[in-house]
C-alpha positions as CSV (number, residue, x, y, z in Angstrom):
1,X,-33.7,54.9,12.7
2,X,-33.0,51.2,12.1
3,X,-34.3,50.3,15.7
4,X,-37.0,52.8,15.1
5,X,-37.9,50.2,11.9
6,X,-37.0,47.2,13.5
7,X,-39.2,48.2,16.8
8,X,-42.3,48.6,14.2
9,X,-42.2,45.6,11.9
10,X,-42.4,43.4,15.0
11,X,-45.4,45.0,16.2
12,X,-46.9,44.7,12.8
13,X,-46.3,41.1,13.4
14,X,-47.4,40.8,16.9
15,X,-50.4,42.4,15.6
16,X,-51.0,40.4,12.6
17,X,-50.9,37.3,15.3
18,X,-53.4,38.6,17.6
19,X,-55.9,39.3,14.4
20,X,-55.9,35.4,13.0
21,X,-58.5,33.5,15.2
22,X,-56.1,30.6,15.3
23,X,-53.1,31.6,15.5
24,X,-51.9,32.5,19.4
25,X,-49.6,34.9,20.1
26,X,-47.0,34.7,22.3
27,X,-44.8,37.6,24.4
28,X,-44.5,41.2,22.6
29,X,-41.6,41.6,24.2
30,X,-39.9,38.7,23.3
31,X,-41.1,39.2,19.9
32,X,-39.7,42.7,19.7
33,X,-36.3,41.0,21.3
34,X,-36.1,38.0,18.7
35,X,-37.0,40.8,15.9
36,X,-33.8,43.0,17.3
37,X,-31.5,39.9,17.7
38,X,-32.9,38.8,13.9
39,X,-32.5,42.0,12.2
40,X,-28.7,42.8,13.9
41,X,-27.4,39.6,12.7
42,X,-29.3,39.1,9.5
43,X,-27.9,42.9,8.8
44,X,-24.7,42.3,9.5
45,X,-24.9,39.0,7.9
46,X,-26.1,40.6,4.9
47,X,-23.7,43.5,4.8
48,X,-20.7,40.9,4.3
49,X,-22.2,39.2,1.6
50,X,-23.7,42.4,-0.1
51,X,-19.9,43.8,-0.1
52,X,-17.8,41.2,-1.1
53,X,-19.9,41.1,-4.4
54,X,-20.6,44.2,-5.1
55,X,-18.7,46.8,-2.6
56,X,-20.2,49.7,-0.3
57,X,-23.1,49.7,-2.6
58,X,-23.4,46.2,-2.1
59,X,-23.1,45.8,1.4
60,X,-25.5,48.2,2.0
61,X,-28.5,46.7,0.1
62,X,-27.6,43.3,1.6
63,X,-27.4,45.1,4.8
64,X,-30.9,46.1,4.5
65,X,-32.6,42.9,2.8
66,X,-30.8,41.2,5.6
67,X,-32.5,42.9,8.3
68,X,-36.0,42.5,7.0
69,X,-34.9,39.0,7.0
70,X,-33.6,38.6,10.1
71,X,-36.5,41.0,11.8
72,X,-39.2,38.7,10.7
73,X,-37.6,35.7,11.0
74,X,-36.6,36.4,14.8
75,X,-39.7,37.8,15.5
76,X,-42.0,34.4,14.3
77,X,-39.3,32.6,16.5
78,X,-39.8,34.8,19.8
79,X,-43.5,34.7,19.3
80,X,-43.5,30.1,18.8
81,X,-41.2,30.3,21.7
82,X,-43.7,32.1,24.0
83,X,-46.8,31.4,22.2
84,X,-49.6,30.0,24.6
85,X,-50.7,26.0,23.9
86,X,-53.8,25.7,22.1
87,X,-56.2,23.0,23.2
88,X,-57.6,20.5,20.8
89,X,-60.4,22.5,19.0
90,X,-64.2,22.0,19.1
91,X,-63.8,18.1,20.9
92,X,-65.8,16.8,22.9
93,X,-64.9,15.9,26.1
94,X,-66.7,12.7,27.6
95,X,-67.5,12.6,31.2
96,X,-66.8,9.9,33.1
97,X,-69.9,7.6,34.4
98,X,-67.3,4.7,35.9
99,X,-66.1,4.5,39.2
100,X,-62.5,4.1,39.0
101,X,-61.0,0.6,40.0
102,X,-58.6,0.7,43.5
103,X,-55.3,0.5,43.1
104,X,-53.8,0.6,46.6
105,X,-50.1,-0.2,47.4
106,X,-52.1,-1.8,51.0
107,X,-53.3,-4.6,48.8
108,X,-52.1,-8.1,48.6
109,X,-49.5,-8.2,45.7
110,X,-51.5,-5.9,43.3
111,X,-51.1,-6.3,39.4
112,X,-49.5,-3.3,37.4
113,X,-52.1,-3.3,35.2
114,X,-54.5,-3.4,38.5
115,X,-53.3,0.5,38.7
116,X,-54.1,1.8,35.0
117,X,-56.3,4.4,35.0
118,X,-57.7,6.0,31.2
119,X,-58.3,9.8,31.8
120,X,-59.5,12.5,29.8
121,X,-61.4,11.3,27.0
122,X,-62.1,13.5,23.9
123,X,-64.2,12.6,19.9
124,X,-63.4,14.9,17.2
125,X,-64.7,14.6,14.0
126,X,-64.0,16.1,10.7
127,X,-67.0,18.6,10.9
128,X,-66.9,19.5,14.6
129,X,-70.3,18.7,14.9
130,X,-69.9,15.6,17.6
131,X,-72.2,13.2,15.0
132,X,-70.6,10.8,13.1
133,X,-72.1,11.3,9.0
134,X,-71.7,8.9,5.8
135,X,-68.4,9.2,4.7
136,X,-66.8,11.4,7.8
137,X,-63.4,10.4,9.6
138,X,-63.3,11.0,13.3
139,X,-61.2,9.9,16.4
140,X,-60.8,9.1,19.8
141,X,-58.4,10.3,22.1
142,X,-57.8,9.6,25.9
143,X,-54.5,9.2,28.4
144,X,-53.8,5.6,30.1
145,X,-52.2,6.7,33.1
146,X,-50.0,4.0,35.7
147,X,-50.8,5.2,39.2
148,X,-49.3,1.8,41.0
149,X,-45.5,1.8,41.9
150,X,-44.3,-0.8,39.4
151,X,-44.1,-0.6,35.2
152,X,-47.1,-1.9,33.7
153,X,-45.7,-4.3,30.4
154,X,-48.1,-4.9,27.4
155,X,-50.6,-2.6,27.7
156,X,-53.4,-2.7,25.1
157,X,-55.7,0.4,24.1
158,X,-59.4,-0.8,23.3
159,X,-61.8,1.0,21.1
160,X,-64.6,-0.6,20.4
161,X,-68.0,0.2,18.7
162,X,-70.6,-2.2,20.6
163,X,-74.0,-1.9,19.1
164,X,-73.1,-3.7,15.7
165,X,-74.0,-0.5,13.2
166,X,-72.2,-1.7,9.9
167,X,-69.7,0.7,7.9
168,X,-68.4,2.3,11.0
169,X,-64.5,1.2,10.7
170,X,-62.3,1.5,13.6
171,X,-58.4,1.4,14.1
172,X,-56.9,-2.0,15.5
173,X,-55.4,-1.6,18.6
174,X,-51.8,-0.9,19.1
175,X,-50.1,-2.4,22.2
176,X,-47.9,-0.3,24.2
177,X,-44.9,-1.9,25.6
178,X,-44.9,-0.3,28.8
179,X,-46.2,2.2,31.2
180,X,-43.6,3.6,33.9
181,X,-45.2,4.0,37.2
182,X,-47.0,7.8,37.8
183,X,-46.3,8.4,34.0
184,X,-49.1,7.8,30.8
185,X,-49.7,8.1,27.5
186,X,-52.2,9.6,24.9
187,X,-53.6,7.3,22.3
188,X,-55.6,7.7,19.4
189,X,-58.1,5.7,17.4
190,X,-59.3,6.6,14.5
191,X,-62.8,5.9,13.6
192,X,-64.3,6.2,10.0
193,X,-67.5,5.9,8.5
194,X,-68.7,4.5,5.4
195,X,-71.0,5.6,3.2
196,X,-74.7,5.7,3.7
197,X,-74.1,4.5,7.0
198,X,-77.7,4.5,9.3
199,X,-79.1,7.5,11.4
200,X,-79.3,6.4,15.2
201,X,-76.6,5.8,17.7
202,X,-74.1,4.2,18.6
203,X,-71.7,3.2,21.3
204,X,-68.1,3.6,21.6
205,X,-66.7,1.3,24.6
206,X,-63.2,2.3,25.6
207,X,-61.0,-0.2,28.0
208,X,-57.0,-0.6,28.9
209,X,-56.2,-4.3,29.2
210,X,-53.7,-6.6,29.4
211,X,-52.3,-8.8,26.5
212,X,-54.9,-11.6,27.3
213,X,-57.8,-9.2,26.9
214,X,-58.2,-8.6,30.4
215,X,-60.1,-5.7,31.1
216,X,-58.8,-3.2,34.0
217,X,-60.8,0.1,33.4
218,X,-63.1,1.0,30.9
219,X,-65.9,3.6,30.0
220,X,-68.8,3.6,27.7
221,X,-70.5,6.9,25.8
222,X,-72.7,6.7,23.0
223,X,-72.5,8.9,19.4
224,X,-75.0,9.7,17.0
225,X,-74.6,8.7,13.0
226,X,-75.9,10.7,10.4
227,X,-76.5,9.4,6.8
C-alpha cells in the first residue's frame, strides 16, 4: 500500500511538470526512484521522531507526514537531476556577416589574441519582442572562444552602440584575465534604454580586443528602438 501511494504521488508530480509550459521535466523513472528513496527515509526518519514524543501513536503519524515529505522532496530532486537544459527563451540569435580572422599555428609567431574567435551571439530584451522601447532593459550575450595553442591574457569584451542615438546606456566592459587555449567564455552586456528614446535603428558593434584596444574579431547587427 505505501509503495502503491508512493508510486502515485510521483506521477502526480511528473505530471504536474509536463503541464507547466516552462518547467521541463526530467526522467519518470528517476523521479518515481528519488520519490521511493524520499518517502523510505523521510518515513523512517519521521517514525523516530514521531515516537520518541509521543509513542506508537506518534511514530506513526510522523511516519506518514514524513513520507509525504520525503516522496515529494525526492521526487523534485530526481526530476532537476534529469531534467532536460532549457535554451535561453525568445532571443535572438544574430547571424554572422564576418569572415573569421586566421589563426593558424603555420604562421610566423602568431599573437594569442590573433586566435580569439566571438561565437554565438544572442539580444534579449525585456519584452521578447527583438526592438529596444523607451524605458526597456535588454542584453547581449556571445562566447569569446581561444582556438590558438597558447593562453590569451587581458582580453577585453566590446559592446558598442555606433550610430550615436542618445539614452541608449550600455555596460562598460569587463576585462577577462585570461582565456586558456580551446576553452571560452560567455559574456554579457547589458544595454538599457531611456525614456522617450527615438524610433529608428540602431547598431550594436561587438569586438574582442586586447588591453590597447586592439581589435581581433568583431561583428556588427543593427536593432530597432521604439519610443
Amino acid at each position: 500500500m505505501k509503495k502503491t501511494f508512493i508510486g502515485i504521488l510521483a506521477l502526480a508530480i511528473v505530471c504536474s511538470s509536463c503541464g507547466t509550459g516552462r518547467m521541463a521535466s526530467g526522467d519518470s523513472g528517476a523521479i518515481f526512484t528519488g520519490a521511493a528513496i524520499g518517502g523510505n527515509i523521510g518515513g523512517a526518519i519521521g517514525g523516530l521522531i514521531g515516537d520518541s514524543n509521543g509513542g506508537w501513536r506518534g511514530g506513526y503519524r510522523g511516519s506518514a507526514i514524513g513520507t509525504i515529505i520525503g516522496t515529494v522532496a525526492g521526487a523534485a530532486i530526481g526530476n532537476a537531476a534529469t531534467a532536460p537544459k532549457q535554451p535561453e527563451e525568445y532571443s535572438y540569435r544574430v547571424e554572422r556577416t564576418q569572415p573569421y580572422p586566421t589563426c593558424s599555428e603555420a604562421q610566423k609567431a602568431p599573437s594569442a589574441t590573433d586566435c580569439l574567435k566571438i561565437r554565438n551571439i544572442r539580444f534579449i530584451d525585456a519584452d521578447r519582442n527583438h526592438i529596444i522601447s523607451s524605458g526597456e532593459s535588454s542584453k547581449v550575450i556571445f562566447e569569446i572562444i581561444n582556438e590558438g595553442a597558447q593562453t590569451a591574457y587581458n582580453v577585453v569584451p566590446i559592446v558598442a552602440e555606433t550610430t550615436g542615438m542618445k539614452r541608449i546606456y550600455i555596460s562598460p566592459s569587463v576585462m577577462i584575465e585570461q582565456i586558456t587555449p580551446h576553452n571560452g567564455v560567455k559574456y554579457t552586456a547589458n544595454i538599457n534604454a531611456g525614456e522617450r528614446i527615438k524610433t529608428g535603428e540602431i547598431i550594436i558593434h561587438i569586438a574582442v580586443a586586447d588591453e590597447y584596444g586592439q581589435e581581433y574579431d568583431w561583428q556588427e547587427f543593427s536593432l530597432q528602438t521604439q519610443r
